[in-house]
MIDO-408359 format. One record per residue (C-alpha): residue number from 0; residue in one letter; x negated, y, z negated. Coordinates in steps of 0.05 Angstrom, whole numbers, plus 5000, padded with zeros to 4 digits. Last residue first. Layout:
<rs>
> NUM,A,X,Y,Z $
...
</rs>
This chain:
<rs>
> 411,X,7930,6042,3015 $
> 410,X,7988,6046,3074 $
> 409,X,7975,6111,3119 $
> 408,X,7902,6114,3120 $
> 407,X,7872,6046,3102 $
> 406,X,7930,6010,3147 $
> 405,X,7902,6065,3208 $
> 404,X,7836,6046,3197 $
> 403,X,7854,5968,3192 $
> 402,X,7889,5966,3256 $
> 401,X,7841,6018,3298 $
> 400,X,7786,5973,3267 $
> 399,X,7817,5904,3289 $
> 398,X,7840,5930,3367 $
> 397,X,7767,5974,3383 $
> 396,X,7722,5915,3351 $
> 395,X,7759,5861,3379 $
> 394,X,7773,5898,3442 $
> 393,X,7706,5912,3449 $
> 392,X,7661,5853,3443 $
> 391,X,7725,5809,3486 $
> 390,X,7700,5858,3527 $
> 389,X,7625,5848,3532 $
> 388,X,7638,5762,3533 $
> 387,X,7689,5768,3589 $
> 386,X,7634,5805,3629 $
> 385,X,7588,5748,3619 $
> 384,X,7556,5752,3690 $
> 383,X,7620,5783,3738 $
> 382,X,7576,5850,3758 $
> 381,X,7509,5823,3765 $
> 380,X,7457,5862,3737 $
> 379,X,7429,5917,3770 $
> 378,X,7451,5972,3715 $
> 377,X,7500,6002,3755 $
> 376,X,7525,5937,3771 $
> 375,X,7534,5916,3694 $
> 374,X,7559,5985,3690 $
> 373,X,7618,5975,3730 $
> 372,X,7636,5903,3709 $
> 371,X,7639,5942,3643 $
> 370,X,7687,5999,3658 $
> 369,X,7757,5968,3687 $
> 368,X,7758,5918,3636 $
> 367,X,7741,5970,3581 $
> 366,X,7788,6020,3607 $
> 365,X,7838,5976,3594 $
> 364,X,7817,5945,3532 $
> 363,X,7817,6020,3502 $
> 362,X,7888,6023,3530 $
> 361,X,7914,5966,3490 $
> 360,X,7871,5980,3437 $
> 359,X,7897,6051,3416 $
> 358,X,7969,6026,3435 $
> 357,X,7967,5959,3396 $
> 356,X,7939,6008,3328 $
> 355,X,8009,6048,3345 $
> 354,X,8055,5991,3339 $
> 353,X,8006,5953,3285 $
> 352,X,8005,6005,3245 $
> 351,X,8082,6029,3251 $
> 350,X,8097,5958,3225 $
> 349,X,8052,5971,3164 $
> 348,X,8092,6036,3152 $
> 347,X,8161,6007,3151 $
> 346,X,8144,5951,3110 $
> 345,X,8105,5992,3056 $
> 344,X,8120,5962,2987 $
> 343,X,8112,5887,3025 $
> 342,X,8152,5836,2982 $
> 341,X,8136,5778,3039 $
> 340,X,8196,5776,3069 $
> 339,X,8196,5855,3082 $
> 338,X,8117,5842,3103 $
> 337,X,8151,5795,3160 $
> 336,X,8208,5837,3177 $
> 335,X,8160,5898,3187 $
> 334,X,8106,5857,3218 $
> 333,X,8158,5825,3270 $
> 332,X,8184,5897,3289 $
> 331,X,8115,5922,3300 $
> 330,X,8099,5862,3345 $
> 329,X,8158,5877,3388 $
> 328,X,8145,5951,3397 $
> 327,X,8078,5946,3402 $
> 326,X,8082,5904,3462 $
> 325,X,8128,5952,3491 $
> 324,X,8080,6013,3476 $
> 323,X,8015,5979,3479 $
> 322,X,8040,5957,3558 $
> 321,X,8050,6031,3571 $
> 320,X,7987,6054,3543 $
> 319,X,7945,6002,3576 $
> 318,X,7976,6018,3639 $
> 317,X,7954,6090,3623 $
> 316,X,7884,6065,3611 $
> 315,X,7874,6023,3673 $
> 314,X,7898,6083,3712 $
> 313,X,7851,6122,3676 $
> 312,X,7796,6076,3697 $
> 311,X,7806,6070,3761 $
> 310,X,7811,6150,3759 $
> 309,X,7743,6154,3731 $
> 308,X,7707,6120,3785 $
> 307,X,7644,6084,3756 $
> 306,X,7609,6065,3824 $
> 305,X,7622,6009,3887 $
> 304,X,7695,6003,3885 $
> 303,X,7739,5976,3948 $
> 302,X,7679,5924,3973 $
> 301,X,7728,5869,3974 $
> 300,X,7691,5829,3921 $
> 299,X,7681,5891,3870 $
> 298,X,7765,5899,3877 $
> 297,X,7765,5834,3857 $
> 296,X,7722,5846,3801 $
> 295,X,7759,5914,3783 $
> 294,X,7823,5873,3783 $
> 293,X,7809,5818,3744 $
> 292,X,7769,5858,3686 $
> 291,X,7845,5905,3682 $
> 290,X,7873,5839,3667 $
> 289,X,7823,5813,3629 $
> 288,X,7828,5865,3577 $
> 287,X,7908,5872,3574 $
> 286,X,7891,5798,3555 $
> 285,X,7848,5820,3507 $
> 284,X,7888,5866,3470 $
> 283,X,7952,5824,3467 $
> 282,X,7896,5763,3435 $
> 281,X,7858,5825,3384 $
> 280,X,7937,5847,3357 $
> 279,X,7951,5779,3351 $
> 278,X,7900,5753,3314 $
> 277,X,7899,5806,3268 $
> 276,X,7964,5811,3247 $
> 275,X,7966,5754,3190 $
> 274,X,7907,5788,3164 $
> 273,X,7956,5850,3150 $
> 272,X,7996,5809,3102 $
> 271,X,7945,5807,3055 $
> 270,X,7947,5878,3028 $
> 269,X,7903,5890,2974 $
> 268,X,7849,5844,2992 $
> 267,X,7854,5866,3061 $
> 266,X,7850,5942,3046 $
> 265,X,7789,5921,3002 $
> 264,X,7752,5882,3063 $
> 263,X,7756,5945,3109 $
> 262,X,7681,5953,3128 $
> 261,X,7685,5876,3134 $
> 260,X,7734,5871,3184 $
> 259,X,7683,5924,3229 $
> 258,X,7627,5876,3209 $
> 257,X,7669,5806,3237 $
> 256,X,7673,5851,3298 $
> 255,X,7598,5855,3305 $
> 254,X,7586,5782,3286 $
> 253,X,7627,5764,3342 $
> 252,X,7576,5806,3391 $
> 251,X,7525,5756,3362 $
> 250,X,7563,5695,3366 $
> 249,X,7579,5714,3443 $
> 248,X,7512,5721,3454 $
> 247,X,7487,5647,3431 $
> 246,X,7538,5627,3476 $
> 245,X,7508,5662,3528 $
> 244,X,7446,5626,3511 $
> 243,X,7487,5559,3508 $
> 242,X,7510,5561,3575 $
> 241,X,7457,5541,3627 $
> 240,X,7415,5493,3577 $
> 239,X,7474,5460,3564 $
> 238,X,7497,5451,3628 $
> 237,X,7418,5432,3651 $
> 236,X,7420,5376,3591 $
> 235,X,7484,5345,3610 $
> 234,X,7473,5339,3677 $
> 233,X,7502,5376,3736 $
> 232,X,7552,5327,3777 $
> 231,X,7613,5375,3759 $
> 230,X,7566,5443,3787 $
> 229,X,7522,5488,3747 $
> 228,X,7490,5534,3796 $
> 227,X,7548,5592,3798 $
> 226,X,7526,5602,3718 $
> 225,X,7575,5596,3671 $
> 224,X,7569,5649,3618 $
> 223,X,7641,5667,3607 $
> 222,X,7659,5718,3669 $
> 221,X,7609,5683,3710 $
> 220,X,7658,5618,3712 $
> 219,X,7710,5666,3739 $
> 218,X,7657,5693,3795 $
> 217,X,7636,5622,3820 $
> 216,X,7695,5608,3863 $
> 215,X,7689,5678,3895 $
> 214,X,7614,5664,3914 $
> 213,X,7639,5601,3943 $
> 212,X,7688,5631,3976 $
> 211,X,7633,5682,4006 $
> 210,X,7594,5613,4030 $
> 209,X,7644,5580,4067 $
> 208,X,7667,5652,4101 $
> 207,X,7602,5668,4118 $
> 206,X,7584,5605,4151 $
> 205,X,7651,5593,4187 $
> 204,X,7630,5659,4229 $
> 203,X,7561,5607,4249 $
> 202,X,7504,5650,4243 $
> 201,X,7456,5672,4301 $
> 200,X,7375,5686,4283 $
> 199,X,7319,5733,4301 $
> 198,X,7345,5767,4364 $
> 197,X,7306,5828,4375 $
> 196,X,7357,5892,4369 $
> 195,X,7295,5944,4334 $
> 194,X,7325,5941,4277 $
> 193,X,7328,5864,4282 $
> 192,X,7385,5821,4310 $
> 191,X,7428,5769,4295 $
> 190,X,7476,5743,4338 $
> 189,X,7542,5720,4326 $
> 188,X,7588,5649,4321 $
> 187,X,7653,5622,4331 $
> 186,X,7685,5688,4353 $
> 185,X,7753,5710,4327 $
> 184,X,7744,5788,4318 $
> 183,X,7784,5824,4264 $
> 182,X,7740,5793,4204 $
> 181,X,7674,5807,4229 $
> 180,X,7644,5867,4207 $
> 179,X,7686,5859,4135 $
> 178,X,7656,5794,4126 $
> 177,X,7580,5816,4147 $
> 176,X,7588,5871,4103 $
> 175,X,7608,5825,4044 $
> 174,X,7555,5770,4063 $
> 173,X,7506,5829,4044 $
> 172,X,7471,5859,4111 $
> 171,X,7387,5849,4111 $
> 170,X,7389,5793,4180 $
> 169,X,7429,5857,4221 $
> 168,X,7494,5823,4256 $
> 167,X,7514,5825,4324 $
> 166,X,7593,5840,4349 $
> 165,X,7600,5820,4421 $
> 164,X,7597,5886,4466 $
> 163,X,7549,5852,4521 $
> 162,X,7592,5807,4547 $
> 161,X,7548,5756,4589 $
> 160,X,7569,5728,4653 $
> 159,X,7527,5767,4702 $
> 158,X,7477,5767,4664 $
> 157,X,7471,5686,4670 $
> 156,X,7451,5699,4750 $
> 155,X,7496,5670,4800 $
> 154,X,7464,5613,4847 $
> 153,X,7518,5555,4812 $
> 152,X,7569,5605,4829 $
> 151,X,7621,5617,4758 $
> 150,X,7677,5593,4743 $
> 149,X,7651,5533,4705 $
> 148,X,7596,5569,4670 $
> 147,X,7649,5612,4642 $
> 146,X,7669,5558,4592 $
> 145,X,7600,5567,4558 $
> 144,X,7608,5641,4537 $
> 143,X,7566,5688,4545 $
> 142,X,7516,5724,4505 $
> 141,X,7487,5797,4515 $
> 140,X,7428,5841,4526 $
> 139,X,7393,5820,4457 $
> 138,X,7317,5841,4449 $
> 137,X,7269,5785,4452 $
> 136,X,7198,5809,4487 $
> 135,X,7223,5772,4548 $
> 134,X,7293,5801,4551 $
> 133,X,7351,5761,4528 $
> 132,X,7413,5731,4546 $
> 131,X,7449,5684,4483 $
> 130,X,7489,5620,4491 $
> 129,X,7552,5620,4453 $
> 128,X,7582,5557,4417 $
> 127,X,7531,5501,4409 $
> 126,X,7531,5437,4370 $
> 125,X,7469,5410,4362 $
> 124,X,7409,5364,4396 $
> 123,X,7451,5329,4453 $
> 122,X,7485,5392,4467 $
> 121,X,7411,5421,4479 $
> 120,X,7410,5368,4543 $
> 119,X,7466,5389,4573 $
> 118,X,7460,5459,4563 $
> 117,X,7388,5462,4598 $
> 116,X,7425,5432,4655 $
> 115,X,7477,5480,4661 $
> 114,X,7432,5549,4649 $
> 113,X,7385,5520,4715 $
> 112,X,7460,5514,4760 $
> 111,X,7473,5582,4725 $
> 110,X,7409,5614,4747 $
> 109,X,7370,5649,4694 $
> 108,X,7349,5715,4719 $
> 107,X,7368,5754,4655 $
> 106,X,7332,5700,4609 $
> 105,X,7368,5648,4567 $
> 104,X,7368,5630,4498 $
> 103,X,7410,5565,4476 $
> 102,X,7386,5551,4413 $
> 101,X,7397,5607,4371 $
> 100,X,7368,5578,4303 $
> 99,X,7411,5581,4250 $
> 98,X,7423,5636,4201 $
> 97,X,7452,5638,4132 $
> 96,X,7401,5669,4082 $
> 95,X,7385,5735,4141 $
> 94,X,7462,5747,4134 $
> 93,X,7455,5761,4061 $
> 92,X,7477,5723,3993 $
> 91,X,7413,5703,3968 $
> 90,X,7352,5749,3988 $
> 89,X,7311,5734,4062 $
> 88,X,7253,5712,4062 $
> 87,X,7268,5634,4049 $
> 86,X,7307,5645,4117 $
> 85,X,7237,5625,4161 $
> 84,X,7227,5564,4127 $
> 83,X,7297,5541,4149 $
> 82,X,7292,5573,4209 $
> 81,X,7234,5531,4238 $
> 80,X,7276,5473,4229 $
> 79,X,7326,5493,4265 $
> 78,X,7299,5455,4323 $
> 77,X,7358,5403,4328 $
> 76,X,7312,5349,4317 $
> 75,X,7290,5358,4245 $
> 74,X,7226,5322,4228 $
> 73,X,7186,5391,4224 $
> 72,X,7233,5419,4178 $
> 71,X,7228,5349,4134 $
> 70,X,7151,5351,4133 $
> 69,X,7155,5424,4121 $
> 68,X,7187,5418,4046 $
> 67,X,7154,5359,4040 $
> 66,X,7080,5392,4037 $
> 65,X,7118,5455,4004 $
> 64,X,7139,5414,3942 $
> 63,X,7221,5418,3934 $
> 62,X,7262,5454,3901 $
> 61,X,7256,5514,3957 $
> 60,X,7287,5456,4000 $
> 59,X,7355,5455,3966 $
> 58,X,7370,5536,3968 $
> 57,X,7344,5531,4049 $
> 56,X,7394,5479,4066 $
> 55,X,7446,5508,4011 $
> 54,X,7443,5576,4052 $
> 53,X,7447,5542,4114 $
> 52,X,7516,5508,4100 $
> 51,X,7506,5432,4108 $
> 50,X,7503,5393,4171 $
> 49,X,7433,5408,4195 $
> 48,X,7413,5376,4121 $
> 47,X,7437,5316,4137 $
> 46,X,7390,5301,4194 $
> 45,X,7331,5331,4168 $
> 44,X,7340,5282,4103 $
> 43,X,7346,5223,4148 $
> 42,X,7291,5235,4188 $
> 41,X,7239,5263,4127 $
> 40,X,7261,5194,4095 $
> 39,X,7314,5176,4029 $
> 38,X,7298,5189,3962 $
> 37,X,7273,5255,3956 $
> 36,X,7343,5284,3976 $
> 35,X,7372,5262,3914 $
> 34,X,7316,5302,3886 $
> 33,X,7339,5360,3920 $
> 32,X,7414,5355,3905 $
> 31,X,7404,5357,3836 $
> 30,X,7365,5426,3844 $
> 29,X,7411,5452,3896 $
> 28,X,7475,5433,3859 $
> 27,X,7511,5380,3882 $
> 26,X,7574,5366,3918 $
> 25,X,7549,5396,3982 $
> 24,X,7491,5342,3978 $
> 23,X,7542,5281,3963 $
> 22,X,7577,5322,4032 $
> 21,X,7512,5308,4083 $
> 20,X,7493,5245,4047 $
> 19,X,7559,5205,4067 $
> 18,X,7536,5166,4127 $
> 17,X,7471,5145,4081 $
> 16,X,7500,5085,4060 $
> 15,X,7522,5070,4136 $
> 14,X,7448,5062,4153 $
> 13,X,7427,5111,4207 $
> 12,X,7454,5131,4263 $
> 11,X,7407,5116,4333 $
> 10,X,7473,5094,4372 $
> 9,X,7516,5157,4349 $
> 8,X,7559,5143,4292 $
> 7,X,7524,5185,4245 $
> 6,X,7529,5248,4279 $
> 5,X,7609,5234,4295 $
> 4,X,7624,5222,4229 $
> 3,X,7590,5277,4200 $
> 2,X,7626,5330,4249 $
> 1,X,7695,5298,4227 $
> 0,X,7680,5308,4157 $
</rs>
């Protein structure tokens, strides 16, 4: 907030109503956000945009015709317009998405007295952090910091201030691998390179980290059809349009587990109290479910699974087991007092059902959380897309046939 204060109260700001365009844009979604964007001038437009996260800078202009697309890059003072165009290349969700222009570039030879007064007027255009040394065809030597300009002999040459062991980043790593490259070193911003160590970009370190929450933020909307483009100020018609295929889905996978109850429709009729039971047995089920789907996301996120590993799943199968067998416990006890109430000829047995039938499902959920984000990947879809809709698929199925089976076997 700070930074959009102090851009728009410079002596050339613009209009106060315009002050706040910079965060109404952050608040929208990239389509919404470009046609608010239509509205006001190439100027002010270029000027808000250079204060949002890169990735929605290029997201928001890729809604918008390619004439005025390049009208606004070209009216951006700050010279990242360039790069804006220039990120469009690059996939969602990689280094290459986020970059800014390095501004301050400097040859070898560069003088600091001739570094200093190229500063002062590029501070004027952005906010800088590191300035970057560079041979003439564009390969990274090294950056330096701007606080060493002040120690340093107005004669002395800029290489002899740079570090060259700063961190750089390659334009085709996730925002994941970029995270993890980064996270022990505290520096504002790093350089991006080519393969062959050109730099082609820098990115800000509060960049990645704005934009991987983001990611994060959007994952347990994924879960249940949400997609990470629908924000609070998306319309009515675009929400709908967004979530009611996957709702369209979820009534089909339902239809799947209303079969399996069907298969079993005569041990129902004859024993009524067992519908009572369903619910419950398909809610315990489900949550054990999610649980084990939490974990393998997260551990997705952090980069700790990346294929079908069977002992994730066995683990999420004997915790299943164990939390089947408590549950059980308690649920089995409340069928057999409730079918005793109810006249039940079999009150012992149809509590055994449900303790054993929670077990079966309880670990089948398990391995079900832990398994489908898996194949989703494997697949090449996204891992956290509808996931909640696959499972909540199989435990209904696995929890209400194991049930019924078992009351068809033992009770009928």
């Amino acid at each position: 907030m700070t930074k959009v204060m102090e851009l728009f109260h410079r002596p050339d700001a613009p209009l106060p109503a315009e002050a706040d365009l910079p965060i109404r844009l952050t608040r929208k979604a990239p389509r919404e956000a470009a046609k608010l964007l239509q509205r006001y001038p190439e100027e002010v437009a270029a000027r808000a945009l250079a204060l949002v996260n890169p990735a929605l800078t290029v997201d928001i202009l890729a809604f918008l015709p390619e004439e005025h697309r390049r009208r606004i890059a070209a009216a951006d003072l700050s010279g990242r317009g360039e790069q804006w165009i220039a990120d469009r290349k690059y996939p969602a969700n990689t280094v290459g998405r986020q970059m800014d222009k390095p501004l301050a570039v400097f040859a070898p030879e560069t003088t600091v007295r001739e570094a200093t007064e190229r500063l002062r007027e590029l501070v004027k255009r952005a906010r800088l952090h590191l300035a970057f040394v560079t041979e003439a065809d564009g390969r990274l030597l090294g950056v330096f910091a701007f606080r060493s300009l002040l120690f340093a002999a107005p004669d002395a040459p800029v290489a002899s201030l740079m570090n060259p062991e700063l961190a750089s980043l390659r334009p085709e790593m996730s925002l994941l691998e970029a995270t993890k490259a980064i996270v022990a070193r505290h520096h504002p911003a790093y350089p991006v390179v080519d393969e062959e160590g050109k730099l082609v970009g820098m990115i800000r370190a509060r960049t990645i980290f704005e934009q991987e929450a983001f990611e994060i933020s959007a994952q347990a909307g994924k879960m249940v059809g949400v997609e990470a483009e629908e924000r609070v100020s998306t319309s009515w018609l675009r929400s709908f349009r967004f979530r009611h295929p996957w709702l369209q889905l979820n009534l089909l996978t339902a239809f799947v587990a209303a079969g399996v109850v069907s298969i079993f429709q005569e041990t129902l009729d004859q024993i009524v109290v067992l519908a009572v039971f369903l619910p419950v047995l398909a809610g315990q089920s489900g949550n054990t479910g999610c649980q084990a789907l939490a974990v393998t996301l997260r551990g997705l996120a952090l980069g700790e699974i990346d294929r079908l590993q069977a002992k994730s799943m066995l683990k999420e199968a004997w915790v299943g087991v164990l939390n089947g067998v408590f549950v059980g416990l308690v649920a089995g006890l409340g069928m057999y007092f409730f079918a005793r109430s109810q006249g039940s000829a079999a009150p012992v047995m149809l509590g055994f059902c449900v303790f054993a039938a929670m077990i079966v499902s309880c670990a089948a959920s398990g391995i079900s959380g832990a398994s489908i984000p898996l194949i989703l990947k494997k697949l090449g879809a996204d891992p956290a897309t509808a996931s909640s809709i696959f499972l909540t698929t199989a435990t209904d199925v696995v929890s209400m046939g194991a049930f019924l089976g078992l009351a068809t076997l033992l009770v009928r």
